[in-house]
N, C-alpha and C positions, 0 to 999 in steps of 0.2 A: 872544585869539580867543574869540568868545562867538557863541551863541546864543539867540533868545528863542522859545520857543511860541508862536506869535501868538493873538492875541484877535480881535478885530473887523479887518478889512480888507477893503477894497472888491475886490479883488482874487479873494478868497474863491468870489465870486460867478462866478468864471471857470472855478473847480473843480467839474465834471460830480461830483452825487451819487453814479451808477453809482460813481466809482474809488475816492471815497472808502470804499464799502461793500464795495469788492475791497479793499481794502488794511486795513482794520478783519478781513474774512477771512482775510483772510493771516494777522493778527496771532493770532487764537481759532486758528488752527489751528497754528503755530507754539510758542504756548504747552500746547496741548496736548500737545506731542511733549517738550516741555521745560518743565514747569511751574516750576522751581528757577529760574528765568531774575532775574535781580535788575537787570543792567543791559543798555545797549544804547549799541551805540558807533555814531553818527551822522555820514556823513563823506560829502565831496568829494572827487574828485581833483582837482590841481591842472594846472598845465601842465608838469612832469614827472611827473604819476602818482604823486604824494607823498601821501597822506591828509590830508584837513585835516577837522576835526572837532570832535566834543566827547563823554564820556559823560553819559547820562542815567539817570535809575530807569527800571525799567522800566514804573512808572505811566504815565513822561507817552510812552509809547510810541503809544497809542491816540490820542492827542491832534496825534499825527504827520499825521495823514491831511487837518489844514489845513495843515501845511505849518510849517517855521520859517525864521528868519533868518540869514543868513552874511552877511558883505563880500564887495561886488564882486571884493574886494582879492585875495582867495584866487587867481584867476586875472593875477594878478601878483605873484608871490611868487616868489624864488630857490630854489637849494635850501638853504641855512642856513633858509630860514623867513621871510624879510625881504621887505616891501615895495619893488619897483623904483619909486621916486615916478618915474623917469623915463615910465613908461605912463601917467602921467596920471590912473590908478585910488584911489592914496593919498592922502594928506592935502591935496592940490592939490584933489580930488573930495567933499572929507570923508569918505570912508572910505563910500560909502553901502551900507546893507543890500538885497539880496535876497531873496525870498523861494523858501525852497528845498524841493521837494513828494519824498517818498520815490520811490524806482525799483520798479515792483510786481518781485517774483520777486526779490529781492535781502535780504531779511531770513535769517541766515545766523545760525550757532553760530559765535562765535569760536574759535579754537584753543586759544587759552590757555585757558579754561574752557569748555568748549562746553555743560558744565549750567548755567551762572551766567551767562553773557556770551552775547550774541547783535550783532551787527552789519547796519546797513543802509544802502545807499546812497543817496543825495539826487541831485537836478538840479535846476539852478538856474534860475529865471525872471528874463526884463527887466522894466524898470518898468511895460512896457505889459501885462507877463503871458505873453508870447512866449516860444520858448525863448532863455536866453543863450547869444547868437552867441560868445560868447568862451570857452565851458565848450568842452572838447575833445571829450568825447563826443557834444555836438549837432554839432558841426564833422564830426563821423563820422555820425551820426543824419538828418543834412540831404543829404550828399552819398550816402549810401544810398537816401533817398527820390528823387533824381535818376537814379541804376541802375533801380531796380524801377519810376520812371515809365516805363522806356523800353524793359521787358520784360528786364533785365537782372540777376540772382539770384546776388549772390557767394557762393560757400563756403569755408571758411576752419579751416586745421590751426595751430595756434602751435605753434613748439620756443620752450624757455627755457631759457639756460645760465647759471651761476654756480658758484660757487666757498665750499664750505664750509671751515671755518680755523680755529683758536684763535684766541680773541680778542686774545690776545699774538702773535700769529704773521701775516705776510704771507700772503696765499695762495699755495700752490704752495710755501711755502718749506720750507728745511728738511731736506725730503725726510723728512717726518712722513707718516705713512696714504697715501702712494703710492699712485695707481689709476691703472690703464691703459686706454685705448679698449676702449670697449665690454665691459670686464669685468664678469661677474655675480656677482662675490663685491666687495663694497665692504666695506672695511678696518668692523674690528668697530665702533669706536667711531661708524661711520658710518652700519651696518645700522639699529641699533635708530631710530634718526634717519629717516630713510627710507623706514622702516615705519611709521611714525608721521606722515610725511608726506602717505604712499599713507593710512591711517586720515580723518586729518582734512578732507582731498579728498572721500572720499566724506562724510561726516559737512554737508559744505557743498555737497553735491551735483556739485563738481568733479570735469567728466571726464575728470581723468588717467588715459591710458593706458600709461604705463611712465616709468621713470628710469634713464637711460642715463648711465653713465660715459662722459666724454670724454679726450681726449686730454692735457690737462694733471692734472697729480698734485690731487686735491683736487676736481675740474668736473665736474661732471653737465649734464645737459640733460630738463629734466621735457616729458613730451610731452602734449599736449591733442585730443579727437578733433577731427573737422573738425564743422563745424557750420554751417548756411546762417542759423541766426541769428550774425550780424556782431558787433552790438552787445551782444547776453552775452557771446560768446567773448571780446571785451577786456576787461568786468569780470573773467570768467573769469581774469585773465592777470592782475592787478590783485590778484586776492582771494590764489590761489593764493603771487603773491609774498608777502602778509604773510603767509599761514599758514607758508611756509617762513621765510621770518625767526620769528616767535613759535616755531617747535616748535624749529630751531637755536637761541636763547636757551635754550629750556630744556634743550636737550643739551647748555650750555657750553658750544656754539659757534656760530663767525660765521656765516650767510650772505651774499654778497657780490653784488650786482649790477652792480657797478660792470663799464664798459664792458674795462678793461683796468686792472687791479688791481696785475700784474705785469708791469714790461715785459720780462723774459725768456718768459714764458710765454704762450701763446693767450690773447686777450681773451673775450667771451662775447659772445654775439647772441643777438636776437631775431629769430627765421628762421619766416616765414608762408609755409605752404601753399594756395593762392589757385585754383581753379576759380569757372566763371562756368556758370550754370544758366539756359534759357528758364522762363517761367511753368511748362511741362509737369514740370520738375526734368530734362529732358535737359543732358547739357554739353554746352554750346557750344566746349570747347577743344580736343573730342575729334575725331580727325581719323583719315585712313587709315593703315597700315602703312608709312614713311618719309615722311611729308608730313605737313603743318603745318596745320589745318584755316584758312580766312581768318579766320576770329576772332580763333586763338591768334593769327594773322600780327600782326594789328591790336591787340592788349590789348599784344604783349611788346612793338612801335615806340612806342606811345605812353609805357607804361612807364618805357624805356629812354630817350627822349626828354626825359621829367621828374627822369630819377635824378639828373643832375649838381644840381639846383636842391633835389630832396626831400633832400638830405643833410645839410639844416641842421635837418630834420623828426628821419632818422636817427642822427644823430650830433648828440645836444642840447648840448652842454658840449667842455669844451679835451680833458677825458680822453679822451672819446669817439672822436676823432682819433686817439687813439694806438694805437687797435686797426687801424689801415690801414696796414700794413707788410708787407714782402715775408717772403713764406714764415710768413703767420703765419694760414693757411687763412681770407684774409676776403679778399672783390675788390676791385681799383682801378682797374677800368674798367667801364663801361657795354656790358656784356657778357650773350652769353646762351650755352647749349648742350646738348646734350642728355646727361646722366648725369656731367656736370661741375661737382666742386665748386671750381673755379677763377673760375667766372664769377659775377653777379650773380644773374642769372634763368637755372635751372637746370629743367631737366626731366627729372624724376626718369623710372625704369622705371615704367613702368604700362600696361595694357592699355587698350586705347582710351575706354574708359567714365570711365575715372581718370584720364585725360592732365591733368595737372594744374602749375603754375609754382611753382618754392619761388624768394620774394624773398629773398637772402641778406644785406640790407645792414646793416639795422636792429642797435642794441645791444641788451645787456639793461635798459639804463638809458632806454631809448627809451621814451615813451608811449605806450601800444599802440595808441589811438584815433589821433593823431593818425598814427603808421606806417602803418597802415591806412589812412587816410583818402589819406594820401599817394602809396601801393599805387593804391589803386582812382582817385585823380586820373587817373594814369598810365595805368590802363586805360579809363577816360571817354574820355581826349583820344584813344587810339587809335581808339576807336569812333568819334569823332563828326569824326576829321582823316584824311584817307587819307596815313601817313606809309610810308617804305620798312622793311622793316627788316633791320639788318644782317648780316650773313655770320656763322653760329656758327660760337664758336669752338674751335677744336679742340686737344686736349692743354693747356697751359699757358695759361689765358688769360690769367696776367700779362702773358707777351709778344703780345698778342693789338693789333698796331699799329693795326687798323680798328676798335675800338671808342675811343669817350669816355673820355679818363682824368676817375675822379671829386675834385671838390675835396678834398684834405688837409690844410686846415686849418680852422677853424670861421668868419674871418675870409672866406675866399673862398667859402665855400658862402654864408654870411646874404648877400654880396650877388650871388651867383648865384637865391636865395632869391626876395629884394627884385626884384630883374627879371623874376621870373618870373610873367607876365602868366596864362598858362592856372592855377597855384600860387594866384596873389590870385582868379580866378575861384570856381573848387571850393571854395576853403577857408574862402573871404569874405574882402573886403579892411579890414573889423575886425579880427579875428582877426589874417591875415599881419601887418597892422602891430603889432599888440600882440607878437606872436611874436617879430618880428624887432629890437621895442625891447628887451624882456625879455633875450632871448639876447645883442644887442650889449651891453646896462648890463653883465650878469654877465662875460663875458668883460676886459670897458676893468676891472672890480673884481677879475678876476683877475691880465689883463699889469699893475696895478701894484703889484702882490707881490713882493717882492725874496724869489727861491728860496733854500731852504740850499746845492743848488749851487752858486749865483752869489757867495754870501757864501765857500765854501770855496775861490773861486778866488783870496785872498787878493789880490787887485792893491790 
């Protein structure tokens, strides 16, 4: 993986002065808060939300504001790291470079050194200069700009769950540092961790609101406030996980995102808080005392409409799947209801001003941009389709026979995915196709792995 500073490009010339001389500010002002600054860690996400990047001195930082080079490639990459040649983007394409311009507001302290190291995000341009349709965050950044064309203003809370561990140990295993729901004393070796997590947040201008203990021995859930800017709050969720991996390394231990780590134990999710705002900042989802305002009516049918097909968005990989199991507090139907965490699309207590929908599908391994994006698909097409929507469900939604059972396997989503016409609309039908090569390559490279199970069944 390499990058170059560019020099001379005709392209250049597409780059507005104004941003450049915002982003050269950003920089004087940045080092001013932190003159010891020696590098800077320059990166992508990927199409799981993996970092791809490079470091640099922190000289050629100012030299940032024409913009450098990446591979298309990056946006085809597994999670090992590896080019899918099956997208078409690898050595089929000759590997071709991008040119990729810093994200303003995203020049950050790293955790790991936050006097010495500083980090910043990039986004990537097409040949023509355009944004790239196949970066995930424009996938979110373009279907945004279709909302707010049509006076339509989302706001948006993350939860994030995961599982800290010894790096010799299983999570949850053990029965080492036991923590229980919602407990406010977390095991010592965890405190100091923790508190150093809540530190570095603020330090990167992260605004975490609290770290809740969960349900499995070892899982937390870091919470984020809500925010009507969309597209920070996913870098948000993005930055937030490396700083929690970085500060776990140096406490000796793991953090873990993985969708379902242990299969005895709760998997982790990514659970989005989702109201919708008119131009004036009123919500629109807010309705009267036992009634549904027509908005909410229309955002949770469309929603609920697209969940069977967004699970291939949700649930990226084989493991991801394995968090869909009974009794293991995640849903398996296309479900809604009110103060139920049994269903999908939940509707927390809130007083009409807050009436707000928590999507509960999403993993922690999920890419926030693209969950999001998948999110707000589902409430477009309700907007703009007059669909019914279903009967909430009440007490158990497992057993909830009127809703949608969602696909459970990665196989039956990608081609519930692949059919899903209103999915190729919003998302762009570049992208879905790239998506759904990517996802099928890595899957056919996993079923043909001979498991240690399969080997111990001695036949």
């Amino acid at each position: 993986m390499y990058s170059n500073i560019i020099g001379f490009n005709p392209m250049l010339a597409d780059i507005p002065a104004s941003r450049s001389r915002s982003f050269r500010k950003e920089v004087e002002q940045y080092l001013q808060r932190y003159p010891d600054t020696e590098h800077v860690d320059i990166y992508l996400n990927d199409l799981n939300g993996q970092f791809r990047g490079k470091r640099l001195p922190v000289a050629e930082l100012f030299s940032l504001d024409k913009g450098c080079y990446f591979p298309l490639s990056i946006y085809a990459m597994d999670l090992g790291g590896r080019v899918i040649e099956e997208s078409g983007l690898g050595q089929q394409a000759g590997e071709p470079d991008r040119l990729c311009l810093p994200v303003p507001g995203t020049l950050r302290p790293c955790a790991r050194d936050p006097q010495r190291h500083a980090q910043l995000l990039l986004t990537m341009k097409d040949a023509d200069g355009d944004a790239c349709e196949l970066e995930p965050r424009v996938v979110l950044q373009q279907l945004l700009g279709r909302l707010h064309a049509k006076g339509y203003y989302p706001v948006v809370a993350a939860e994030l769950e995961f599982y800290l561990h010894d790096p010799q140990q299983l999570p949850a295993g053990a029965g080492h540092s036991p923590t229980q729901s919602f407990s406010v004393d977390a095991p010592e070796r965890h405190h100091a961790l923790l508190n150093e997590i809540e530190h570095q947040a603020r330090l990167q201008a992260l605004p975490l609101t609290g770290i809740v203990a969960e349900a499995a021995s070892g899982q937390y859930e870091l919470n984020l406030h809500h925010s009507a800017r969309v597209l920070e709050a996913c870098d948000q969720v993005l930055a937030l996980k490396r700083l929690t991996r970085q500060m776990a390394e140096k406490h000796h231990q793991h953090a873990c995102f993985m969708a379902k780590p242990c299969a005895q134990a709760a998997g982790s999710g990514l659970h989005f808080h989702i109201s919708l705002q008119d131009e004036q900042g009123h919500n629109l989802l807010a309705g009267t005392p036992g009634e549904l305002s027509a908005t909410m009516t229309q955002v949770m049918a469309g929603m609920l409409a697209l969940m069977p097909a967004s699970m291939a968005i949700f649930a990226p990989n084989i493991n991801a799947f394995r968090r869909f199991r009974q009794g293991m507090h995640v849903p398996l139907r296309a479900s809604w209801g009110h103060n139920n965490r049994t269903v999908a699309l939940r509707l927390p207590c809130a007083d009409s001003a807050n009436q707000r929908i928590e999507y509960r599908l999403a993993g922690a391994d999920a890419n926030p941009y693209l969950a999001m994006a998948a999110m707000l698909s589902g409430m477009l097409y309700g907007l703009e389709h007059a669909l019914p929507l279903p009967p909430a469900a009440c007490g158990n939604g497992y057993e909830n026979d009127d809703a949608a059972a969602l696909p459970l396997s990665q196989q039956e989503a990608l081609t519930l995915f692949r059919q899903s016409l209103p999915l190729r609309e919003t998302l762009g039908p570049a992208f879905t196709a790239l998506w759904h090569t990517c996802k099928s390559a890595e899957l056919r490279r996993f079923e043909e792995q001979v498991t240690e199970a399969e080997i111990s069944w001695m036949l």
